[in-house]
C-alpha positions in Angstrom: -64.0 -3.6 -18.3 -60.6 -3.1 -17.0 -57.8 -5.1 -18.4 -56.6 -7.6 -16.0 -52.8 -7.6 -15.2 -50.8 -10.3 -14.4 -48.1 -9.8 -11.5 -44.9 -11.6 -12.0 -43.6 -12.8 -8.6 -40.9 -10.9 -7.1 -37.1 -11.9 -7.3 -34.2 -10.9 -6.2 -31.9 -9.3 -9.1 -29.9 -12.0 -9.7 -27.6 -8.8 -11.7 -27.5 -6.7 -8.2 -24.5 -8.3 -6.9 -22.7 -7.4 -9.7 -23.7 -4.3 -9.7 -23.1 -3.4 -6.4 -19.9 -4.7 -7.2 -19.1 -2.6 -9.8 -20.2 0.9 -8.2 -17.9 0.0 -5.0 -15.4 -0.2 -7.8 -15.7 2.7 -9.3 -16.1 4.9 -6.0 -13.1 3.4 -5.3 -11.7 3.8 -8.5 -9.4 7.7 -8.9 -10.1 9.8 -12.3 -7.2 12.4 -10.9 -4.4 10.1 -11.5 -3.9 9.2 -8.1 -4.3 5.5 -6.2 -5.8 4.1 -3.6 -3.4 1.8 -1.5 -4.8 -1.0 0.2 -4.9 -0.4 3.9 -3.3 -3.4 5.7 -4.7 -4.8 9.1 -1.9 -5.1 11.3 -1.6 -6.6 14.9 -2.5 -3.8 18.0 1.5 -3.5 18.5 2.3 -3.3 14.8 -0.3 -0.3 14.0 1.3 1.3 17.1 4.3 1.4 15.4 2.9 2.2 12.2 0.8 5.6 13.6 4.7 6.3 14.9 6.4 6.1 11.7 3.4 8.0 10.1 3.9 11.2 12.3 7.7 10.9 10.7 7.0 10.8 7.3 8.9 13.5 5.2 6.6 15.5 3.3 9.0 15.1 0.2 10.5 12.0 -1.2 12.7 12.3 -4.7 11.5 15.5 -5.0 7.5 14.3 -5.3 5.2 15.9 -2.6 3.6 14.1 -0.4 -0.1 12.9 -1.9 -1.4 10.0 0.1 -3.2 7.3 -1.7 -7.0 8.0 -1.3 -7.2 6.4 1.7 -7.5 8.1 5.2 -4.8 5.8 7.4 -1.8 6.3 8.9 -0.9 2.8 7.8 -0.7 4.0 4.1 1.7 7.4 2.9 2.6 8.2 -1.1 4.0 10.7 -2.9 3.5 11.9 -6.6 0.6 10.5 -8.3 1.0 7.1 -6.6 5.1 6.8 -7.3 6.1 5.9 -4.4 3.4 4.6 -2.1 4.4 3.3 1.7 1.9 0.9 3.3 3.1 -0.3 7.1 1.8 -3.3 8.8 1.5 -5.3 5.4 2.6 -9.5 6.8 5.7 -10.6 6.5 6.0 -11.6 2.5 6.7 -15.0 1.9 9.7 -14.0 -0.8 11.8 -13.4 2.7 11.8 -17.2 2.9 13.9 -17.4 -0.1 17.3 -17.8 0.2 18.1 -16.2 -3.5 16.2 -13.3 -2.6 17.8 -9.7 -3.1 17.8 -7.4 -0.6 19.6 -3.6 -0.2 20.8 -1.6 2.7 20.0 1.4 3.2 21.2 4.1 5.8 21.4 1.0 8.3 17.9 0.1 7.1 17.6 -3.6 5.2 14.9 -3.7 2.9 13.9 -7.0 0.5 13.9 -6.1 -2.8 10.7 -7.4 -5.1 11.0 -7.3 -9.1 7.5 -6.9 -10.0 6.6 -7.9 -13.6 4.7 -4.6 -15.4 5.4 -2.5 -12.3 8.4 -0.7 -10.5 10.5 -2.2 -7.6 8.3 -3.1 -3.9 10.8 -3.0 -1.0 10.0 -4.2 2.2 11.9 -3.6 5.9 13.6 -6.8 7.1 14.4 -7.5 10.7 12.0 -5.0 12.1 8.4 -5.7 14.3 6.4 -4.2 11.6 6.8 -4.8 8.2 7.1 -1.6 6.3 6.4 -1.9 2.2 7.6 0.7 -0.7 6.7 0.3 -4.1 7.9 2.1 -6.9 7.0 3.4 -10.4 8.8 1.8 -12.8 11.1 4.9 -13.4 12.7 3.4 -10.0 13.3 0.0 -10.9 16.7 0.2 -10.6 16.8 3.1 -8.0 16.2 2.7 -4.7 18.0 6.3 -2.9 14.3 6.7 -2.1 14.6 4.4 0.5 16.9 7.3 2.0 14.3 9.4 3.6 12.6 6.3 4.8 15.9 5.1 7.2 15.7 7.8 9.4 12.1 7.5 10.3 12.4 3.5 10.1 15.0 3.2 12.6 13.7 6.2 14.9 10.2 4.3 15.0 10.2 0.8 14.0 12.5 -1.1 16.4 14.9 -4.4 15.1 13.7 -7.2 15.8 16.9 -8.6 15.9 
């Protein structure tokens, strides 16, 4: 006589989610040292610009080669192991609304400045149709001539909107 076996119904892993979620993580996750910058979704005119600005990206910045973030985009550019990290076509950040926030000029270019807590500075451009972010390792947190080889490009591709 054979043993009779019992089948449990079928579910769904209730754990797969999870898991799923994790893997995607760690695929996206960098053991080399180097990030992955969150690609943003800009308007058809702003990722126009953006693709613009991309093509005039210096190759150096601060004396770190260019090394863009694991991503594929010409909305996202870094240099070093994720020091400085450019992303173009972010939205408009709502710190611009405040009247006591900081901001710098730069070779004609006005960027808002953003104190991160933990993390290095995060300039944005001001008075331009795309929104163009920097952020910083903390080692520039109170630096910002990297903005210099971002004005050229800036105000060559990304008109005022002014």
């Amino acid at each position: 006589m054979t043993p009779s076996r019992r089948r449990l119904p079928r579910r769904p892993h209730r754990c797969l989610p999870a898991v799923v979620v994790l893997l995607a993580a760690a695929g996206c996750s960098s053991t080399d040292g180097s990030a992955v910058a969150v690609v943003p979704t800009p308007d058809v005119e702003a990722a126009k610009i953006c693709r613009a600005l991309h093509k005039e990206l210096p190759e150096t910045v601060a004396g770190l080669e260019r090394n863009d973030p694991g991503t594929d985009s010409e909305l996202t550019a870094g240099w070093g192991d994720a020091a400085i990290v450019l992303r173009c076509g972010v939205p408009r950040p709502e710190r611009m609304s405040d009247p006591q926030a900081k901001g710098v000029e730069v070779d004609g270019v006005n960027w808002l400045l953003e104190e991160r807590q933990g993390d290095g500075p995060r300039f944005t451009t001001t008075y331009r149709k795309a929104y163009v972010e920097v952020s910083m390792a903390k080692k520039y947190a109170h630096d910002a001539t990297p903005l210099t080889a971002f004005a050229g490009p800036v105000e060559k591709t990304v008109p005022a909107s002014l």
